[in-house]
Structures are given as structure tokens and as C-alpha cells.
FISEMI-795413 format. One record per residue (C-alpha): residue number from 1; residue in one letter; x, y, z. Coordinates in nm, 3 decimals, padded with zeros to 5 digits, always signed. Each point is the difference from the previous one (the first is absolute). Layout:
N
+-----+------+---------+---------+---------+
| pos | code |       X |       Y |       Z |
+-----+------+---------+---------+---------+
| NUM |    A |       X |       Y |       Z |
...
+-----+------+---------+---------+---------+
//
This chain:
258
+-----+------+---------+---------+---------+
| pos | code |       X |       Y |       Z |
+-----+------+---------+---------+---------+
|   1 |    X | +01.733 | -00.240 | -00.036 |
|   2 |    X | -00.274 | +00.031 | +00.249 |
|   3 |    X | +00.259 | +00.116 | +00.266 |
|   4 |    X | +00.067 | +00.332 | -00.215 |
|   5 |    X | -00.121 | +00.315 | +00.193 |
|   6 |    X | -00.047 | +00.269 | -00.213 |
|   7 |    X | +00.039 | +00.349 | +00.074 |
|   8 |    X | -00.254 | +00.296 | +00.081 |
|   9 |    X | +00.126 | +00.266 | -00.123 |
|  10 |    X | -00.108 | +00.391 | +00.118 |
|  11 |    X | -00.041 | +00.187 | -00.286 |
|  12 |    X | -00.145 | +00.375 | +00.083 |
|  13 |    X | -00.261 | -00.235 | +00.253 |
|  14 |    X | -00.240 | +00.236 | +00.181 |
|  15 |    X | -00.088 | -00.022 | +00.354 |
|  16 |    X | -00.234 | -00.284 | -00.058 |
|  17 |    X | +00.200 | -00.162 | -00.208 |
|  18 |    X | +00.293 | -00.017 | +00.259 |
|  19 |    X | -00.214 | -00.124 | +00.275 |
|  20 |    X | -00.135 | -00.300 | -00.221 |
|  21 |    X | +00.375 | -00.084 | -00.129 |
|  22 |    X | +00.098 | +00.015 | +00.376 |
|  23 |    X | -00.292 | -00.270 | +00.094 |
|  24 |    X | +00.113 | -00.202 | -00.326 |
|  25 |    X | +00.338 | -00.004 | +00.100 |
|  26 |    X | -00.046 | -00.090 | +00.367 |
|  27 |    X | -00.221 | -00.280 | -00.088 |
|  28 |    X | +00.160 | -00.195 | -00.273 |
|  29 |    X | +00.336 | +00.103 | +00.047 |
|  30 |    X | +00.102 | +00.180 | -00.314 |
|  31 |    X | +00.274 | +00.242 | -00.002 |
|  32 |    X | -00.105 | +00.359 | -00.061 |
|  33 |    X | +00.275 | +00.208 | -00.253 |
|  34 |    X | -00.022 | +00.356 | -00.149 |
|  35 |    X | -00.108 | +00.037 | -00.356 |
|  36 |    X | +00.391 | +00.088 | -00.053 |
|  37 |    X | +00.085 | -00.372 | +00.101 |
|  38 |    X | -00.289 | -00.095 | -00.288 |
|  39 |    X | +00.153 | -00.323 | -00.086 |
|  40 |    X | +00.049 | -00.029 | -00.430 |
|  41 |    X | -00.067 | -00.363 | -00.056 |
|  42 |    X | -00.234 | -00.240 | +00.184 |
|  43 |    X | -00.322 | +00.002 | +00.153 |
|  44 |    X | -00.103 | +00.279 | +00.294 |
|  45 |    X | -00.327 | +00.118 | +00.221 |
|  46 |    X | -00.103 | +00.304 | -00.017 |
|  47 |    X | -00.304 | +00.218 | +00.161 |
|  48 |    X | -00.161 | +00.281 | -00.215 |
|  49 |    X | -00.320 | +00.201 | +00.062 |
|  50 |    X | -00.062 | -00.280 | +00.292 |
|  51 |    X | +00.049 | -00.298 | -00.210 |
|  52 |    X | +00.260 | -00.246 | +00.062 |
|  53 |    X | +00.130 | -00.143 | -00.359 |
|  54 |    X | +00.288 | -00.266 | -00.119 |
|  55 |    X | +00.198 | +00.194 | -00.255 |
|  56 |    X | +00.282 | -00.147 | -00.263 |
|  57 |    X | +00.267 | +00.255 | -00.037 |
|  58 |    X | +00.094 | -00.163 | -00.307 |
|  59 |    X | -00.339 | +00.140 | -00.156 |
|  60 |    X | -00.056 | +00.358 | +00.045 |
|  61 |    X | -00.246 | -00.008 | -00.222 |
|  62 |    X | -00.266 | -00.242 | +00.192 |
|  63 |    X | -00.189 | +00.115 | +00.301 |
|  64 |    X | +00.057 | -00.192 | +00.316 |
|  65 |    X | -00.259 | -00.326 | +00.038 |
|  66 |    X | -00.210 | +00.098 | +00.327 |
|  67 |    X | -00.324 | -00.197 | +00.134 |
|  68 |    X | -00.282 | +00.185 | -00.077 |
|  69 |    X | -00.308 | -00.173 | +00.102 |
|  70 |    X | -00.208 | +00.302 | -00.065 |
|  71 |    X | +00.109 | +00.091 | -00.293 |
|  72 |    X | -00.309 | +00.094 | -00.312 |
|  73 |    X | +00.028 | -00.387 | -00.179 |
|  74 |    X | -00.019 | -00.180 | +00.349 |
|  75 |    X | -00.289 | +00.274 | +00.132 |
|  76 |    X | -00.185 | -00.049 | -00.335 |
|  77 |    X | +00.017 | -00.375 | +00.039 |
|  78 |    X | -00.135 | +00.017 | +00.341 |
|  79 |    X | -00.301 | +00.217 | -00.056 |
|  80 |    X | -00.075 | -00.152 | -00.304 |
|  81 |    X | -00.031 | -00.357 | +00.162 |
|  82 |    X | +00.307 | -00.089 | -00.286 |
|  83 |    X | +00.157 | -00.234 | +00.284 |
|  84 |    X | -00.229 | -00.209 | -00.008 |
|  85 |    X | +00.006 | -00.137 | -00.329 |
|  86 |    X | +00.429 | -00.040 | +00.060 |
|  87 |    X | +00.130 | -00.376 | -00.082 |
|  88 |    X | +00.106 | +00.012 | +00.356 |
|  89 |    X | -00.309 | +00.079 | +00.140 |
|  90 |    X | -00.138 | -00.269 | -00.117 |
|  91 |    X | +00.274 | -00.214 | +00.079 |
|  92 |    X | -00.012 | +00.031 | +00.329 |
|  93 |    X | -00.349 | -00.085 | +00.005 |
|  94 |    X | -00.208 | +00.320 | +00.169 |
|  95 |    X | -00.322 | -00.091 | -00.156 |
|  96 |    X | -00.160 | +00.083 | +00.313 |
|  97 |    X | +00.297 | +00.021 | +00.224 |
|  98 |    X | +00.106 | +00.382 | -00.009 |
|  99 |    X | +00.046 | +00.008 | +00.327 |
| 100 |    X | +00.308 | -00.269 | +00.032 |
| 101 |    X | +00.362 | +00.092 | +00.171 |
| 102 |    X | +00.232 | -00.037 | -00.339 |
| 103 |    X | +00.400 | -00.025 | +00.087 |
| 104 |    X | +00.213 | +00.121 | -00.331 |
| 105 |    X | +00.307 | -00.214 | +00.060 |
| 106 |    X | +00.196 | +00.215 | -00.279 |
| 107 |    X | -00.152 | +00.333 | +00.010 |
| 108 |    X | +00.234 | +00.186 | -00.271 |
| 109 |    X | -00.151 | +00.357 | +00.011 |
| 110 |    X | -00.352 | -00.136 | +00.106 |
| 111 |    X | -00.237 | +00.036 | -00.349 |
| 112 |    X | -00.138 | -00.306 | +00.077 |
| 113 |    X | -00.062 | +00.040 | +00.364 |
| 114 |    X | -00.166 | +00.300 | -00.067 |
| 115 |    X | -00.244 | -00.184 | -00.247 |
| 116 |    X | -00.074 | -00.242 | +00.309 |
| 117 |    X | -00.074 | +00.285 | +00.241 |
| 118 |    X | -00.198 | +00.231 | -00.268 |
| 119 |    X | -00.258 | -00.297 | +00.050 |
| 120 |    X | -00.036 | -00.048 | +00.357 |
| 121 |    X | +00.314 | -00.226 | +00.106 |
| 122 |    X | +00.220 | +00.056 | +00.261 |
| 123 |    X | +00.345 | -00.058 | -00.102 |
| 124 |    X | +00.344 | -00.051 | +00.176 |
| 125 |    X | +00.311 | +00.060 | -00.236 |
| 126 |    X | +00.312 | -00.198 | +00.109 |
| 127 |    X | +00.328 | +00.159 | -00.144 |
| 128 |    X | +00.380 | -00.095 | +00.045 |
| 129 |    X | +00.160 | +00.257 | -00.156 |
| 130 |    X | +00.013 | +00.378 | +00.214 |
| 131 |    X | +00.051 | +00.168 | -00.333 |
| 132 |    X | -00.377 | -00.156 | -00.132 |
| 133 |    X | -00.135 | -00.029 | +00.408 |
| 134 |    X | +00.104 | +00.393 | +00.022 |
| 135 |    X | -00.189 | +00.104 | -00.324 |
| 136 |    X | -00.312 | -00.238 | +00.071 |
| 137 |    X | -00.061 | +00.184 | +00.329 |
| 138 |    X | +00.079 | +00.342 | -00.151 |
| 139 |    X | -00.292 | -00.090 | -00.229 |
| 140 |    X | -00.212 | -00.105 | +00.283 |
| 141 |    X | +00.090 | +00.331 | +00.201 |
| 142 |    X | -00.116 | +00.212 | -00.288 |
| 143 |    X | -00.340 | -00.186 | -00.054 |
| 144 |    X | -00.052 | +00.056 | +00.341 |
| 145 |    X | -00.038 | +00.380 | -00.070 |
| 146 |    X | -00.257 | -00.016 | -00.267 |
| 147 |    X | -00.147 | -00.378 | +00.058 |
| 148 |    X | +00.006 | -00.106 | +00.404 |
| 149 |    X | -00.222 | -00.270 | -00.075 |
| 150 |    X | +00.170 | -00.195 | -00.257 |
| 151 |    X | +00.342 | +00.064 | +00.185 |
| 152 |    X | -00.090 | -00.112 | +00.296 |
| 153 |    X | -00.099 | -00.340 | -00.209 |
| 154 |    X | +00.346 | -00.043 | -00.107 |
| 155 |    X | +00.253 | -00.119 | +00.259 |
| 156 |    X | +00.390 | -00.039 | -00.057 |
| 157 |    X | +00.267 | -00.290 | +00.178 |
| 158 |    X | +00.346 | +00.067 | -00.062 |
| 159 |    X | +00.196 | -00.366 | -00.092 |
| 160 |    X | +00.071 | -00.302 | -00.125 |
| 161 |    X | -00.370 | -00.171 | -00.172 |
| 162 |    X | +00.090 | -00.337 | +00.030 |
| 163 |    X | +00.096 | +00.079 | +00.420 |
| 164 |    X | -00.276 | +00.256 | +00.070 |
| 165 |    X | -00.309 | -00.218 | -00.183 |
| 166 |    X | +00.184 | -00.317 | +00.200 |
| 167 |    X | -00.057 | +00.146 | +00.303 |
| 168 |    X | -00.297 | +00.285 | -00.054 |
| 169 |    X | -00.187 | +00.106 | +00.283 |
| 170 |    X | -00.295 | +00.171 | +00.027 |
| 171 |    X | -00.408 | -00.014 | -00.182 |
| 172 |    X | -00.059 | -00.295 | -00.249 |
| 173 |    X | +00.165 | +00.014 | -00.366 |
| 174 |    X | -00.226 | -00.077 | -00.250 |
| 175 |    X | +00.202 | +00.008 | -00.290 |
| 176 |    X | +00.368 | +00.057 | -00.085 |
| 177 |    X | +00.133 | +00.162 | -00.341 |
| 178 |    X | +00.343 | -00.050 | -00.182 |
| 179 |    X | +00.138 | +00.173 | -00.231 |
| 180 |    X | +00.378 | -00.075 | -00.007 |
| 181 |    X | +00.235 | +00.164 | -00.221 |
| 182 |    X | +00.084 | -00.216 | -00.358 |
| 183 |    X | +00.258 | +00.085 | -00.183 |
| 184 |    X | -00.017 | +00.203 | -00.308 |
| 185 |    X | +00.240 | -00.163 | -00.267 |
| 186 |    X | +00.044 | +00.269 | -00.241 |
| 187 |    X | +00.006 | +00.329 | +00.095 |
| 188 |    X | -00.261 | +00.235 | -00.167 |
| 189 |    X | -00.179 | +00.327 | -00.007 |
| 190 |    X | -00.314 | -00.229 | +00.082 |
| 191 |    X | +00.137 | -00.050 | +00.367 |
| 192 |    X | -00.090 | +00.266 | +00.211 |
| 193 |    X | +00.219 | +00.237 | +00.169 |
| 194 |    X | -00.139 | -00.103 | +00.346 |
| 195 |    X | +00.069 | -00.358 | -00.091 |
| 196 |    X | +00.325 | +00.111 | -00.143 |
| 197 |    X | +00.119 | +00.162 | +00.325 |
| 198 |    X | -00.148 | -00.270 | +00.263 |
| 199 |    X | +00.211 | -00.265 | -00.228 |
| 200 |    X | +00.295 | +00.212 | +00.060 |
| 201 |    X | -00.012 | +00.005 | +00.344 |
| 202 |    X | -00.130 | -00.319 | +00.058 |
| 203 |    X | +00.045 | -00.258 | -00.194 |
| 204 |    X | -00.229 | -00.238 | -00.080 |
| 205 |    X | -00.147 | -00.208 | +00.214 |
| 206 |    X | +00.173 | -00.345 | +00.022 |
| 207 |    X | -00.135 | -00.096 | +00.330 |
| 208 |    X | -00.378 | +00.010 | -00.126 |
| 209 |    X | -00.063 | -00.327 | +00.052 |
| 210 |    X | +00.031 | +00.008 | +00.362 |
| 211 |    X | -00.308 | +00.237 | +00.023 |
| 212 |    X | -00.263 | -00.255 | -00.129 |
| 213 |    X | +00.024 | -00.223 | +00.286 |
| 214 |    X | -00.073 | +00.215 | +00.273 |
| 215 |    X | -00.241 | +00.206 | -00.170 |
| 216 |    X | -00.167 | -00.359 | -00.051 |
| 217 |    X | -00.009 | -00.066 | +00.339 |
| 218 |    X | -00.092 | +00.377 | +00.126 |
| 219 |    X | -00.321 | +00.086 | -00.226 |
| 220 |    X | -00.346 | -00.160 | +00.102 |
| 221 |    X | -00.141 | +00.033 | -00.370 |
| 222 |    X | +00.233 | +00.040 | -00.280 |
| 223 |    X | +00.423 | +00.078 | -00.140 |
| 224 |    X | -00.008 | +00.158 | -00.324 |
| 225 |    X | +00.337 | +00.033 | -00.168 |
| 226 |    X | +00.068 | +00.264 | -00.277 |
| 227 |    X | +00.176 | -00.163 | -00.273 |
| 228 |    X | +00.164 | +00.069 | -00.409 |
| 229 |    X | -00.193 | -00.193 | -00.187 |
| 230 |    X | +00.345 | -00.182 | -00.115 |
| 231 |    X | +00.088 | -00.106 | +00.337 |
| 232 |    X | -00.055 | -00.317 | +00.202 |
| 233 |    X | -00.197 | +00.009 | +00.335 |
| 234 |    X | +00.146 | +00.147 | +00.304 |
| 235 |    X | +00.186 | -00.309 | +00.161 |
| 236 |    X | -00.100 | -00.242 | -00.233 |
| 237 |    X | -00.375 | -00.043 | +00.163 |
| 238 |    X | -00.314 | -00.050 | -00.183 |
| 239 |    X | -00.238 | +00.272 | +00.044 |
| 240 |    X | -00.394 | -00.067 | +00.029 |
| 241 |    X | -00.045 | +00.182 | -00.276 |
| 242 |    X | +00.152 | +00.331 | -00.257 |
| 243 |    X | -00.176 | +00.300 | -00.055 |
| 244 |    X | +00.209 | +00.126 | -00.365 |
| 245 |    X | +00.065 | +00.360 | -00.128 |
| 246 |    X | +00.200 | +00.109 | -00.307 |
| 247 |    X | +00.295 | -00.031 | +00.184 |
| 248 |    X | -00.056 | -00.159 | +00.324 |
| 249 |    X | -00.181 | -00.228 | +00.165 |
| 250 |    X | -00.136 | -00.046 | +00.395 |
| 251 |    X | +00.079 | -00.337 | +00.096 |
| 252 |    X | -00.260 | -00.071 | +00.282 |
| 253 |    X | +00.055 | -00.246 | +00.294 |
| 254 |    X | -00.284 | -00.074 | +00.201 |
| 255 |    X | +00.066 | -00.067 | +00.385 |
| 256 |    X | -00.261 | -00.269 | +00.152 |
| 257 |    X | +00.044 | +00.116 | +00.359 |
| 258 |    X | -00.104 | -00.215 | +00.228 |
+-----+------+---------+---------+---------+
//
């Protein structure tokens, strides 16, 4: 699954258009086709009005999932100090420490990296997949136009988690966040169409267990690992403590650094 490429497809692009498909295709290596070579089935990229989006030919219906980071619910949020009163704000413990370097380990379409930056943190977003990596750093391109200052907070590394956190270089990580994929066991109306679409071209994520370790090893302060409520801890390790929701929970490890 995560080797699928889909395609970009050309459909009436204008000049600008063209010219960001061109740097889209050069980069990650997807094939560019006419809009006459649309394929009918499956999933495809796409870039519209400047935005780069993951369509599902199979639903006509749905508009393609994009990352918006500034779009009206994540703006309002921000400038109504809403992220700070998020569960994972508070797990990751920035009572005081707005100012920490933050790595998302399994970014998705960044929602919950933007929380971290909309209060002060600096945050590096590690993604495997050049579908997701290509989409995050559309997003970040975009708020960039209208927000330079909370773009040039958010930073993007291309690969493996467990290998890149392993061997990270660079400033100090304060804390790391996880988020793996869990499987949904019935399908429903309930799971979103972004989820819907990421679980069709990638899976779930059986290898999650292999990020807690070096994440444990990698962040001075604390791990926090996104979890159902129904499901056990990530690689069978006690956490120092849960912060519950509804439907989740934030399973905290603290690191004692020495």
C-alpha cells in the first residue's frame, strides 16, 4: 500500500497550476497524465486553484482531502487561544513550556501539529508516505503566503519514524507525539472521509510499536501516544500516566534524562 503513487492529473490547470504540478512531480516522483487518462477507480492527486488534494475516483461526489492549516476552524482556534485548552496540549505538558521543539512522529494531515505551533512550539513532522509528505508540505507552502511566522515553525523530514527519530540530528527534542493509525472495525458514516482514504492507501499501522522506543530515547521531557480508548498501550509499556477523552486517551511517558 504505501508504495502506491497516485496520479496528478491536468485538468484545464492554469499557468500556475502547471508550474506547481511540474515541482510536485519532480520532487516526489509522481507521474503526470491528462485529464483524458483520469483513472475511474482508485485513489489520485490532483492540483486545483493551487491546492494539491488526494481524490477517490470512486466518489465523485466528495471533495478531495487537502491540508489546510489556515483554514476558518483552525484560524478561529488560534486567535481565540482554543489550543490551549486541547487534551493534547496538556498532554504534552506546555504549562510554561511554549517554546519547546515538538516532533509529530505520525503527522496525518497535521491538525494536531498545528494546535502545537498555534501556541508557540516549534514542530518537526516526520512522514513515510510521499502521498501524506507531498500534501503536508503543500499545506505548509500555502501558510507560508498568508502566515510566514507560523510556517516557518513547522518543519517537514521525509521517512521512516522509527529510522529518522533513531538517528535525528539537529536542536534538542523536547517531546515526541504518536498518533498511529488503529483500525476501524466496522465501517461507518462516523469515520471520516480523510481517515477513510489514508486507510486505503495505507493501511494501518502494524509496525507502531517500533516507534515508542526511539521516541523514548530521543525526547528530553516527555512521549505521548494517541490511543482508542479500547486499545492496549503502544508496545505493551506502562505509561506515567493517561490523560482520557470521550474517545481517546494520551498515554504519557515521562523521560528522566539524565
Amino acid at each position: 500500500m504505501l508504495n502506491r503513487v497516485p496520479l496528478i492529473i491536468c485538468d484545464d490547470a492554469n499557468s500556475d497550476d502547471d508550474a506547481l504540478i511540474s515541482a510536485i512531480s519532480e520532487k516526489w516522483g509522481f507521474p503526470v497524465v491528462s485529464s483524458s487518462e483520469k483513472p475511474s477507480e482508485g485513489l489520485y492527486l490532483q492540483v486545483q486553484n493551487g491546492v494539491l488534494g488526494l481524490a477517490d475516483a470512486g466518489e465523485k461526489k466528495v471533495n478531495p482531502v487537502e491540508v489546510d492549516f489556515a483554514s476558518p476552524a483552525s484560524l478561529y482556534r488560534k486567535q481565540h487561544g482554543g489550543g490551549r485548552k486541547e487534551p493534547i496540549v496538556k498532554a504534552i505538558g506546555l504549562k510554561g513550556n511554549e517554546a519547546w521543539h515538538v516532533v509529530d512522529a505520525t503527522p496525518g494531515l497535521g491538525r494536531d501539529a498545528f494546535v502545537l505551533v498555534s501556541v508557540g512550539c516549534k514542530v518537526t513532522m516526520i512522514e513515510r508516505s510521499p502521498v501524506v509528505a507531498a500534501l503536508l508540505e503543500d499545506g505548509i507552502r500555502r501558510l507560508a503566503l498568508s502566515f510566514p511566522e507560523l510556517a516557518a515553525k513547522m518543519s517537514l523530514q521525509h521517512g521512516n519514524s522509527a529510522e529518522v527519530m533513531q538517528y535525528f540530528t539537529g536542536e534538542n527534542v523536547n517531546a515526541i507525539y504518536l498518533d498511529p493509525m488503529f483500525p476501524h472495525k466496522k465501517k461507518s458514516a462516523l469515520v471520516k472521509k480523510e481517515m477513510r482514504l489514508f486507510q486505503q492507501l495505507l493501511g494501518h499501522d502494524p509496525d507502531a510499536d517500533a516507534l515508542l522506543p526511539p521516541a523514548l530515547k530521543l525526547a528530553t521531557h516527555r512521549v505521548v501516544v494517541k490511543r482508542p480508548n479500547s486499545a492496549d498501550v503502544l508496545a505493551g509499556e506502562k505509561p506515567s500516566m493517561a490523560i482520557e477523552s470521550k474517545k481517546h486517551r494520551f498515554d504519557v511517558y515521562l523521560c528522566q534524562k539524565p
